[in-house]
RODO-938455 format. One record per residue (C-alpha): x negated, y negated, z; residue in three letters. Coordinates in steps of 0.2 Angstrom, whole numbers. Example, Ala and Ser with C-alpha at 12.3 -4.5 7.8 and 13.67 -1.06 7.14 Angstrom:
<sites>
[site [-62; 22; 39]; 'Ala']
[site [-68; 5; 36]; 'Ser']
</sites>
This chain:
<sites>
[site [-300; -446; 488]; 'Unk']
[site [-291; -461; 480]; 'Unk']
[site [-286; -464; 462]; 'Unk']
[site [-300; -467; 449]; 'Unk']
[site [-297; -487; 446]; 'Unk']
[site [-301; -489; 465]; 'Unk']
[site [-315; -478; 466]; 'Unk']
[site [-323; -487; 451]; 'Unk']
[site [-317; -505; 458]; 'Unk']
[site [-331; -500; 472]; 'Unk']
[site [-343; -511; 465]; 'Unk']
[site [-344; -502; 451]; 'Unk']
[site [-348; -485; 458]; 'Unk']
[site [-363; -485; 445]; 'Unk']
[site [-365; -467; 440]; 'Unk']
[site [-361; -458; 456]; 'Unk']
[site [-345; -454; 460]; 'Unk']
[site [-344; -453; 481]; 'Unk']
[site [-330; -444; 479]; 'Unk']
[site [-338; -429; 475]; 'Unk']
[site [-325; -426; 462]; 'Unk']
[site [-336; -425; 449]; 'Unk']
[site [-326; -434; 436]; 'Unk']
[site [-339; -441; 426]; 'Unk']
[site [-338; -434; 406]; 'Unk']
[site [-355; -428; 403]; 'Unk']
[site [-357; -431; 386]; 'Unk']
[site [-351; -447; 386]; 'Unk']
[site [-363; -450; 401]; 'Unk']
[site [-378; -442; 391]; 'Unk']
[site [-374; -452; 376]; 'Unk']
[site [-377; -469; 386]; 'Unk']
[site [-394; -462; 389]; 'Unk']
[site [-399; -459; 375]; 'Unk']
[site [-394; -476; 369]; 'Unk']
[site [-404; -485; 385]; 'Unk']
[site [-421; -477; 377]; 'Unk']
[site [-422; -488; 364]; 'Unk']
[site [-426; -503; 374]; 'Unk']
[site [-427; -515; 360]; 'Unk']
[site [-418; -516; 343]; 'Unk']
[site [-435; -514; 336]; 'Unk']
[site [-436; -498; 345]; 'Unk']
[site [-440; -481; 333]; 'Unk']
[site [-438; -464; 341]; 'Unk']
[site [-436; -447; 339]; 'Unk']
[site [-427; -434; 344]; 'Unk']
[site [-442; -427; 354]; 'Unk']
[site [-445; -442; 361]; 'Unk']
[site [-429; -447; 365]; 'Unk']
[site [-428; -431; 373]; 'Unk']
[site [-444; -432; 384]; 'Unk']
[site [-437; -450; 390]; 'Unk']
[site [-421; -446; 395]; 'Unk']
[site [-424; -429; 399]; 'Unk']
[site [-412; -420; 389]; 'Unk']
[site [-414; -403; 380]; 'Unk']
[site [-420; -406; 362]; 'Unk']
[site [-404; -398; 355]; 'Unk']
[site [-394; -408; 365]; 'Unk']
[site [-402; -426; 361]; 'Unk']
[site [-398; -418; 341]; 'Unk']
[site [-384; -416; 343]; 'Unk']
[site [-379; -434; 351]; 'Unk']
[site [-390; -444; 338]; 'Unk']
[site [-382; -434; 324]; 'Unk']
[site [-364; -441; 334]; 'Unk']
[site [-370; -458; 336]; 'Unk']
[site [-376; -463; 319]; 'Unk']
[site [-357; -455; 314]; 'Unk']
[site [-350; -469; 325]; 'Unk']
[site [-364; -483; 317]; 'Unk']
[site [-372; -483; 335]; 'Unk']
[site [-388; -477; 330]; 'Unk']
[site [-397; -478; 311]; 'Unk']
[site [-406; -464; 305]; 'Unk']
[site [-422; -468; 297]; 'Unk']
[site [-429; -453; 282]; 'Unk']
[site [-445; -460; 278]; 'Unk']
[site [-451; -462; 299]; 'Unk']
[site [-437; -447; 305]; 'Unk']
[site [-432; -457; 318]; 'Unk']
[site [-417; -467; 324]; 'Unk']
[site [-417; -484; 327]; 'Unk']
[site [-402; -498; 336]; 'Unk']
[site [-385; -497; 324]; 'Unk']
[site [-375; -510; 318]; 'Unk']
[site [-360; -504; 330]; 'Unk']
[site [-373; -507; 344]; 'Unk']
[site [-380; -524; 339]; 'Unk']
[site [-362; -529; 333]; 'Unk']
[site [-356; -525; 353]; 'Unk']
[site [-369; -533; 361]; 'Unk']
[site [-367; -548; 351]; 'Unk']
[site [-349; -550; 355]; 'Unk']
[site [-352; -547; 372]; 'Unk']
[site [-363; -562; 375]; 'Unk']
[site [-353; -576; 365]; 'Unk']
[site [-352; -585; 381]; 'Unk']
[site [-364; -598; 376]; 'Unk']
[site [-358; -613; 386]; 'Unk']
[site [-359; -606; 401]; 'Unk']
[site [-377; -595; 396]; 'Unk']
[site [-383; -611; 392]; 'Unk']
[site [-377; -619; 411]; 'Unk']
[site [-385; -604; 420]; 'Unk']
[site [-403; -605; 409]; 'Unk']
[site [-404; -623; 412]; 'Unk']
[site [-403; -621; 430]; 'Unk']
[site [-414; -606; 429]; 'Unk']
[site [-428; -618; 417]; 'Unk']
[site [-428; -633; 429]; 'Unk']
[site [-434; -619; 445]; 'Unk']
[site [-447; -613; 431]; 'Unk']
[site [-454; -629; 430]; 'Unk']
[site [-457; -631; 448]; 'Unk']
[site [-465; -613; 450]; 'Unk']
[site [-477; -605; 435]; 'Unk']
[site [-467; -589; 436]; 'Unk']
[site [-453; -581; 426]; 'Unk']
[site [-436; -586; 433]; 'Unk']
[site [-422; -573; 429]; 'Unk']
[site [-402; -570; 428]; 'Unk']
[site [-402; -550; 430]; 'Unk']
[site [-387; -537; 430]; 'Unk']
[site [-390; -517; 434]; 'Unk']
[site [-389; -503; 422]; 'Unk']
[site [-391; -485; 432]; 'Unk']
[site [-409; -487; 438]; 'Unk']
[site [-414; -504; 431]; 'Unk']
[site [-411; -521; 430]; 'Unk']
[site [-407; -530; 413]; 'Unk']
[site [-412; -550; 410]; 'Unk']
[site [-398; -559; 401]; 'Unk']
[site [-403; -577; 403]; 'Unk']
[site [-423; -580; 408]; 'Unk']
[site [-433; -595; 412]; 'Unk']
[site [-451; -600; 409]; 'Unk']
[site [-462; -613; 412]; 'Unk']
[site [-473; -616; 398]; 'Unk']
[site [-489; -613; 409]; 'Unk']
[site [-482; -597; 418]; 'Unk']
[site [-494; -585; 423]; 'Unk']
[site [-491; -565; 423]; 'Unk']
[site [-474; -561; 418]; 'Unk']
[site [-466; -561; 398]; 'Unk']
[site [-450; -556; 402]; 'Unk']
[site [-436; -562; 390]; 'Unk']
[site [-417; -559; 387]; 'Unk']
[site [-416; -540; 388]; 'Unk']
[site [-430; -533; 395]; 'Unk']
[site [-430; -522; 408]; 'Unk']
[site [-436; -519; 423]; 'Unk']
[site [-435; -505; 436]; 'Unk']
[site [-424; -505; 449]; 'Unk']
[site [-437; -496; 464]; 'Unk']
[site [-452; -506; 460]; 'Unk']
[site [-446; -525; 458]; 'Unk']
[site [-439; -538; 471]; 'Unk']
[site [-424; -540; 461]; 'Unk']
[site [-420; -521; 463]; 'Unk']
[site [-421; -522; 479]; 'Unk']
[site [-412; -537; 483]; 'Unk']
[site [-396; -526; 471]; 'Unk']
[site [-397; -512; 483]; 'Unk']
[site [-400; -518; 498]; 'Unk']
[site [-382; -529; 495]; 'Unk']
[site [-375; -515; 489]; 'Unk']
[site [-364; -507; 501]; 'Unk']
[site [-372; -493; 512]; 'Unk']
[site [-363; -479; 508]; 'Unk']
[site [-365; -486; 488]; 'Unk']
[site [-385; -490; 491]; 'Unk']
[site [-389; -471; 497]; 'Unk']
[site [-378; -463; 484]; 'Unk']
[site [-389; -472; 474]; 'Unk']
[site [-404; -468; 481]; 'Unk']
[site [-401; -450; 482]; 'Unk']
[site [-397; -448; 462]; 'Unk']
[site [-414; -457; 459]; 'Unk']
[site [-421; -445; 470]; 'Unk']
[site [-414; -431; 461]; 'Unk']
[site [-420; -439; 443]; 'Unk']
[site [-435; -453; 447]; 'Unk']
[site [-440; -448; 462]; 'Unk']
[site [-458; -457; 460]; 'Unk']
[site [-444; -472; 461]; 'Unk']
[site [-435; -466; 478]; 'Unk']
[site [-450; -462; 486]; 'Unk']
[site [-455; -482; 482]; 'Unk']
[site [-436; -489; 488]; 'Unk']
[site [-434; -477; 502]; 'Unk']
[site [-442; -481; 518]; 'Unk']
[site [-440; -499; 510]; 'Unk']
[site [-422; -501; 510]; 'Unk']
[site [-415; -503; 527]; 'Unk']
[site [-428; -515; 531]; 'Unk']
[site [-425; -524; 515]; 'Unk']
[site [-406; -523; 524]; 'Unk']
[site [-409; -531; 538]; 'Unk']
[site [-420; -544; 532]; 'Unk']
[site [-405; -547; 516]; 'Unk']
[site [-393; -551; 530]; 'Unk']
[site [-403; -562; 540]; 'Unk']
[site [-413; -575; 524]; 'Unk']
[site [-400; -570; 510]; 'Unk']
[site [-415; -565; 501]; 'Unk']
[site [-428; -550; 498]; 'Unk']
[site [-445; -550; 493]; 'Unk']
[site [-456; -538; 487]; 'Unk']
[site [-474; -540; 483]; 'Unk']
[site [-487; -529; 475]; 'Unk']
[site [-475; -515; 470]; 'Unk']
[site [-474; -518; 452]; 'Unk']
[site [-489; -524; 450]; 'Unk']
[site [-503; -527; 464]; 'Unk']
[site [-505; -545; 455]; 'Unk']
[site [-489; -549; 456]; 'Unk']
[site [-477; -555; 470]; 'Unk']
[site [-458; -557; 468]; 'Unk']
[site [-441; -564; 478]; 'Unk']
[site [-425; -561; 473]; 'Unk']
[site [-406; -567; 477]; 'Unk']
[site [-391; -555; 476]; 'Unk']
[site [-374; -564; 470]; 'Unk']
[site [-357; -555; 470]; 'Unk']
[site [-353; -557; 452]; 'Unk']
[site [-331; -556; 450]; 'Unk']
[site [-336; -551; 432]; 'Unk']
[site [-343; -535; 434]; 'Unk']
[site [-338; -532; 452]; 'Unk']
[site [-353; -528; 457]; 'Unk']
[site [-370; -538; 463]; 'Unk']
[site [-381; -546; 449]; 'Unk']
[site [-398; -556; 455]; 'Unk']
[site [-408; -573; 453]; 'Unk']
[site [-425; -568; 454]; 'Unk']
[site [-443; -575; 450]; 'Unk']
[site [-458; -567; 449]; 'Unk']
[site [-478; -578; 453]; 'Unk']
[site [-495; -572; 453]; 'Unk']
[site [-499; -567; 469]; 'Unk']
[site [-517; -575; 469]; 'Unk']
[site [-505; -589; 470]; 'Unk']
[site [-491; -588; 478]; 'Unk']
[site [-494; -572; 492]; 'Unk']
[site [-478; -568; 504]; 'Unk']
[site [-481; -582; 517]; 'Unk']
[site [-479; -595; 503]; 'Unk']
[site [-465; -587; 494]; 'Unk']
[site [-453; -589; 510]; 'Unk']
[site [-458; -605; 514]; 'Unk']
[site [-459; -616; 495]; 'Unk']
[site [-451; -602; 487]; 'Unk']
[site [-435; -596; 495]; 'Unk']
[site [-426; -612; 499]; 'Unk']
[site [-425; -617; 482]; 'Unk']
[site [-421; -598; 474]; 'Unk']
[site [-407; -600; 487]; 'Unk']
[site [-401; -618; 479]; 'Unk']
[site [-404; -607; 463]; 'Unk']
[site [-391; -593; 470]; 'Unk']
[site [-378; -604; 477]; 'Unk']
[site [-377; -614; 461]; 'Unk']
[site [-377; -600; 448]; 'Unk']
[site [-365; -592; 462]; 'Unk']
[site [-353; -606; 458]; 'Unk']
[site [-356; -606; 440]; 'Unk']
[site [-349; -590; 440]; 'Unk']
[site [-332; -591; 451]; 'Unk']
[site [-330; -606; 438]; 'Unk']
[site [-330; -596; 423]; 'Unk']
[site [-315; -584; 428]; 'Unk']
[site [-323; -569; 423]; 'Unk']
[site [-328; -577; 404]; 'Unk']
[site [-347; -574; 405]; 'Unk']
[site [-347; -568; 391]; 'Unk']
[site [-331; -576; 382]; 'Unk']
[site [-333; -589; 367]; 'Unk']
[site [-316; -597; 378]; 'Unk']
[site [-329; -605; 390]; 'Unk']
[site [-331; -617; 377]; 'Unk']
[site [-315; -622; 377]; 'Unk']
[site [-314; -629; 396]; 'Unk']
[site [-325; -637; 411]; 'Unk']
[site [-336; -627; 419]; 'Unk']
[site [-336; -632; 437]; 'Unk']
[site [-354; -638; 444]; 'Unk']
[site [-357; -637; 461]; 'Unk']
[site [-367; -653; 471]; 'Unk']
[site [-382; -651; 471]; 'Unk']
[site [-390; -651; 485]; 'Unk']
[site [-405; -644; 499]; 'Unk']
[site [-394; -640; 515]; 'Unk']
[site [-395; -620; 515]; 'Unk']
[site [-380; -614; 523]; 'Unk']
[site [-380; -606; 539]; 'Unk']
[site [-373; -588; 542]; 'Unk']
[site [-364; -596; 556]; 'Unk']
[site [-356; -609; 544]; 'Unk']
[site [-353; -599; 529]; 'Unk']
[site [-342; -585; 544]; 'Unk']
[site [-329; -600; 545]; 'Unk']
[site [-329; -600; 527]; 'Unk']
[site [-324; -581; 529]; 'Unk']
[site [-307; -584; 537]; 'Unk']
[site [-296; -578; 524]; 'Unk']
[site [-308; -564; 519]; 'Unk']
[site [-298; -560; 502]; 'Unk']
[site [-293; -577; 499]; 'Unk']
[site [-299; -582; 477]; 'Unk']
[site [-317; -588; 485]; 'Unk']
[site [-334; -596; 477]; 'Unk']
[site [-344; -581; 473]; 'Unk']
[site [-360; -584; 486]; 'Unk']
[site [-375; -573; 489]; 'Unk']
[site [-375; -560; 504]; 'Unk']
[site [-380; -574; 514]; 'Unk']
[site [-362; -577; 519]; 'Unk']
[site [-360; -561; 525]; 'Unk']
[site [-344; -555; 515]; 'Unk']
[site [-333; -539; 516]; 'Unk']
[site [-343; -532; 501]; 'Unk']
[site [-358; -529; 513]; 'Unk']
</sites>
């Protein structure tokens, strides 16, 4: 079975446990939902409606609301009867992303792609079933996509969702796939005879793409990175109209430089020491990889592999690492 820190250290283990020990605290795991429905810290929600997102029982989601406004998570508002984002929620968020140096380095690199390509450009990490922006790039004519710092997109229906599980893992990326089937399975049904092709191609180009799936309008292509902060994969990904860009364009103008994108972000973050979201960034150097256009080979980067748990630059599953 394996103790809990190195079950967890499988990158990340999300909310699966593949031990089939079933150690997860249920409350504590329901209390996390109920905080993901407010998508926004605008967000105002009942209990009922809380209840119908996450699909808990009425009494249930009373019971956690009543809990979290206790610990300042959530407010409770008379006049609406609903709940809205706390000030122990905004005030953990906010320390979370002090790392402004480095935030800053990353949205550059993401804003100088966006104004080569009228799309959205975006840093992404996964939560459960959906992907989170926390750094986003936009050209000023972009077409199709609003995306900013903390929206979300859905993990089955989006080529950054499947460029996360496709790098996942197998045994990790059908674990995951069989708890969405069990609570979205509109969403496995759109990942599933998807995912060992998106595989296959993930090894071969280092990237994925996936057009129409979101929306028939839009096309998208995305870049895993292992990230050494969260131990797990977070993505570069761009979304284009697809009146505009359809899949022939994307791999032939689009990939190469998503690629550049991935390997310098890559860097970016093996240079920060695991303080992407630590105000000590600011106090040193970030290192800055050479830019350049030579995509490496998966015959080059395997040289680079020798000593396979050597410190190493984090790089996409291009390089075809032992995380894969």
């Amino acid at each position: 079975m394996g103790r809990r820190s190195e079950r967890l250290s499988k990158q990340g283990m999300l909310a699966s446990d593949l031990s089939g020990e079933g150690d997860v605290i249920q409350v504590v795991s329901r209390a996390f939902d109920v905080l993901r429905c407010f998508e926004s810290h605008e967000a105002r929600l009942g209990n009922l409606e809380i209840s119908n997102r996450c699909g808990l029982p009425r009494s249930t989601v009373s019971r956690l609301t009543h809990t979290l406004t206790r610990l300042g998570q959530l407010v409770y508002l008379p006049r609406d009867q609903k709940y809205r984002i706390g000030p122990s929620a905004v005030a953990m968020s906010t320390s979370m992303l002090r790392g402004v140096q480095l935030r800053n380095l990353i949205r550059l690199r993401l804003q100088d792609v966006a104004e080569q390509f009228p799309g959205t450009v975006g840093f992404v990490v996964p939560d459960r079933f959906h992907l989170v922006y926390l750094v986003v790039g936009r050209a000023a004519n972009a077409l199709g996509l609003n995306s900013t710092a903390g929206s979300r997109i859905a993990m089955a229906s989006t080529a950054a969702g499947h460029a996360y599980t496709a790098a996942l893992d197998p045994d990790v990326g059908d674990a995951l796939l069989a708890e969405m089937e069990r609570e979205i399975p509109d969403g496995a049904d759109l990942l599933r005879p998807r995912l060992e092709q998106n595989r296959s191609f993930l090894r071969e180009h280092g990237y994925v793409v996936a057009c129409g799936l979101w929306s028939q309008h839009i096309n998208g292509l995305a870049v895993p990175l292992w990230s050494p902060q969260y131990q797990t994969f977070v993505v570069v990904t761009i979304g284009l109209l697809s009146a505009m860009y359809d899949e022939k364009r994307l791999h032939k103008e689009v990939a190469p430089r998503i690629l550049e994108l991935g390997a310098a972000i890559g860097g970016l973050l093996e240079g920060a020491d695991g303080e992407l979201f630590n105000d000590r960034t600011q106090n040193k150097p970030v290192p800055v990889p050479t830019h350049n256009k030579k995509i490496i080979k998966t015959e080059d980067a395997n040289d680079l592999e020798a000593g396979a748990r050597r410190s190493r630059a984090a790089r996409s599953v291009r390089a075809r690492d032992g995380r894969r």
